[in-house]
VEXZAKE-889096 format. One record per residue (C-alpha): x, y, z; residue number from 0. Coordinates in nm, 4 decimals, decimal comma, padded with zeros to 6 digits, always signed. Each point is the difference from the previous one (the first is absolute). Example, Ala and Ser with C-alpha at 12.3 -4.5 7.8 and 13.67 -1.06 7.14 Angstrom:
! VEXZAKE-889096
<atom><u>+01,2300</u><v>-00,4500</v><w>+00,7800</w><lumba>0</lumba></atom>
<atom><u>+00,1370</u><v>+00,3440</v><w>-00,0660</w><lumba>1</lumba></atom>
END
This chain:
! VEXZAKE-889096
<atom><u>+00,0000</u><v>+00,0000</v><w>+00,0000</w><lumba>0</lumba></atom>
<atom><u>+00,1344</u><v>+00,3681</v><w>-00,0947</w><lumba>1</lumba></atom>
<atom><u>-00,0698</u><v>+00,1225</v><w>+00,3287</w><lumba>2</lumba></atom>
<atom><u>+00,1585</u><v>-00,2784</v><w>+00,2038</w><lumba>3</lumba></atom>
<atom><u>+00,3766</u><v>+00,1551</v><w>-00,2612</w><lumba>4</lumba></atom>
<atom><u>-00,0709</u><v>+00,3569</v><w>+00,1252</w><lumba>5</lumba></atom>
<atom><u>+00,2517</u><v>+00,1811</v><w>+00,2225</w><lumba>6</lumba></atom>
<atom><u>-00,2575</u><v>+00,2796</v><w>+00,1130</w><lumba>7</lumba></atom>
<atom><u>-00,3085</u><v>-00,0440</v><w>+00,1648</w><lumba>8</lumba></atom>
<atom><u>-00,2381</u><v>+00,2509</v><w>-00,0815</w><lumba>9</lumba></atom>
<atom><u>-00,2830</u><v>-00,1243</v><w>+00,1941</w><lumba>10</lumba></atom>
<atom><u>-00,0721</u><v>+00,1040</v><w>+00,3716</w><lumba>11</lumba></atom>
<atom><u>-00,3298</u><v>-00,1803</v><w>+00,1458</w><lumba>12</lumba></atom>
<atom><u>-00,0332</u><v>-00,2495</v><w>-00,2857</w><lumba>13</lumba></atom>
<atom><u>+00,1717</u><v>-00,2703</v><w>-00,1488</w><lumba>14</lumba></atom>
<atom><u>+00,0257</u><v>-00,0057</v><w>-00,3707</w><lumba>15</lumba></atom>
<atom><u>-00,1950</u><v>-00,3036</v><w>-00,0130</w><lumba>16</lumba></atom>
<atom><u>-00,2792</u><v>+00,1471</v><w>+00,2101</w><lumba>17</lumba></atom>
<atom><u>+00,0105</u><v>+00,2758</v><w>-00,1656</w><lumba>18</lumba></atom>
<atom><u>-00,0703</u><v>-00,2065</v><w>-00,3547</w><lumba>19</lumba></atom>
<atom><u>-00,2955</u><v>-00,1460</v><w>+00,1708</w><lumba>20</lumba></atom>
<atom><u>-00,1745</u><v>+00,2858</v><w>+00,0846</w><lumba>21</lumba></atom>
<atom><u>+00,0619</u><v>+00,1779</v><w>-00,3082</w><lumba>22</lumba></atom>
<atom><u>-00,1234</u><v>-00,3351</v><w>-00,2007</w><lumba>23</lumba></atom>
<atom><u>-00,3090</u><v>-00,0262</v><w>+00,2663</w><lumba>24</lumba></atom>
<atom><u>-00,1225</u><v>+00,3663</v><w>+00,0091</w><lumba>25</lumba></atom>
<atom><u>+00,1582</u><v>+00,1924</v><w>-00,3360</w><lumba>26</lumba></atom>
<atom><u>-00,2553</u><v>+00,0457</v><w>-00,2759</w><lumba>27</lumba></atom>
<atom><u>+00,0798</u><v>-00,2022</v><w>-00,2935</w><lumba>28</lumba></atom>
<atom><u>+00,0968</u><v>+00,2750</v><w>-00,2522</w><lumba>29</lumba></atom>
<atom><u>+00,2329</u><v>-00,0216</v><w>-00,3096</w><lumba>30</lumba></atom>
<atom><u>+00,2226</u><v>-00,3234</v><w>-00,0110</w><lumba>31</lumba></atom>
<atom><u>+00,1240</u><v>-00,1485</v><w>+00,3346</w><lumba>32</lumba></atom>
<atom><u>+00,3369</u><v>-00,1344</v><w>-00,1031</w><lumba>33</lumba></atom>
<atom><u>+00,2616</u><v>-00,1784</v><w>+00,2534</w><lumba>34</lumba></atom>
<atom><u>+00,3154</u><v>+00,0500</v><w>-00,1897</w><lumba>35</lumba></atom>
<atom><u>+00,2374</u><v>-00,1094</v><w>+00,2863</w><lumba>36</lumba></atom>
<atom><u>+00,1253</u><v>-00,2525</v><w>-00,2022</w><lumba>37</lumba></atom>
<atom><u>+00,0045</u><v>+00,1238</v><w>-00,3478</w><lumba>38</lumba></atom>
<atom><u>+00,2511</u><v>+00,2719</v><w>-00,2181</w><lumba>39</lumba></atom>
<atom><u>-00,0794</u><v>+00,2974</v><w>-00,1545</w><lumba>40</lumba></atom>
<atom><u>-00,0692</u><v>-00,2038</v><w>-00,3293</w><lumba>41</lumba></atom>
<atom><u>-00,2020</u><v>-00,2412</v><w>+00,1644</w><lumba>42</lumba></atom>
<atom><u>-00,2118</u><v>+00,2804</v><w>+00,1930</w><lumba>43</lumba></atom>
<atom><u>-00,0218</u><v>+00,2006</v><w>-00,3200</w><lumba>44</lumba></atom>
<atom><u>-00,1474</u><v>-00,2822</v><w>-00,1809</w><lumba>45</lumba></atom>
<atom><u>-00,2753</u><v>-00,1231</v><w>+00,2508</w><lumba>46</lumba></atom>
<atom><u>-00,1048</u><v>+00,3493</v><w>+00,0338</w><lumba>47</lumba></atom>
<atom><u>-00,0347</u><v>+00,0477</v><w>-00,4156</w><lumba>48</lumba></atom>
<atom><u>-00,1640</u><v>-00,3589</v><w>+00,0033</w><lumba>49</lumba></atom>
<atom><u>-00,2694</u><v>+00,1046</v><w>+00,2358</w><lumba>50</lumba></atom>
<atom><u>-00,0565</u><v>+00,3768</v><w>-00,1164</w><lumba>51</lumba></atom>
<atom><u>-00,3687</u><v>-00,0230</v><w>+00,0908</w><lumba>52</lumba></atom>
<atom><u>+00,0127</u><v>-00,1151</v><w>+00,3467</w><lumba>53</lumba></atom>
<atom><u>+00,3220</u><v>+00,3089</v><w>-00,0028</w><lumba>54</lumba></atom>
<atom><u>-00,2262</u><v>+00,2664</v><w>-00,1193</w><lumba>55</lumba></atom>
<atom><u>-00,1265</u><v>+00,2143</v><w>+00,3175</w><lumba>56</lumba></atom>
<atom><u>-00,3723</u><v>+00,2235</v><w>-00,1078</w><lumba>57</lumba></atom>
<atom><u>+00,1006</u><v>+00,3066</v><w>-00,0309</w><lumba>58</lumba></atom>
<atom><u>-00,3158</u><v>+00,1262</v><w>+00,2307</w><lumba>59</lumba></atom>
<atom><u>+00,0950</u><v>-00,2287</v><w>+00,3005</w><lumba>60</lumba></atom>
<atom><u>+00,1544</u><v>+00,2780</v><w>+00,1905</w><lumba>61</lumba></atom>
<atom><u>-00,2243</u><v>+00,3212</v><w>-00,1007</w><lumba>62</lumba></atom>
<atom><u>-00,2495</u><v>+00,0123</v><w>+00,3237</w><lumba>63</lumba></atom>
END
């Protein structure tokens, strides 16, 4: 796991991995939800461009 390499630790009350679970659990399902903890820049680039529907955010989402 990425965060398990990382010298800094940029969290103060959670863990990373609790942190994961409540932004999975209570984060609206917007755009594309992508882990790419294990995958390159090419690799990232082309799951993104493979799923550009599920990537595309409405543009009225945020106007209140």
């Amino acid at each position: 796991m990425r965060e398990a390499r990382r010298h800094e630790r940029g969290y103060n009350q959670f863990l990373a991995k609790q942190l994961d679970e409540i932004l999975r659990k209570e984060t609206p399902r917007v755009g594309l939800w992508l882990d790419s903890s294990e995958l390159n820049v090419d690799e990232t680039v082309e799951q993104i461009t493979a799923d550009l529907d599920k990537a595309e955010v409405p543009g009225n989402l945020w106007k209140e």
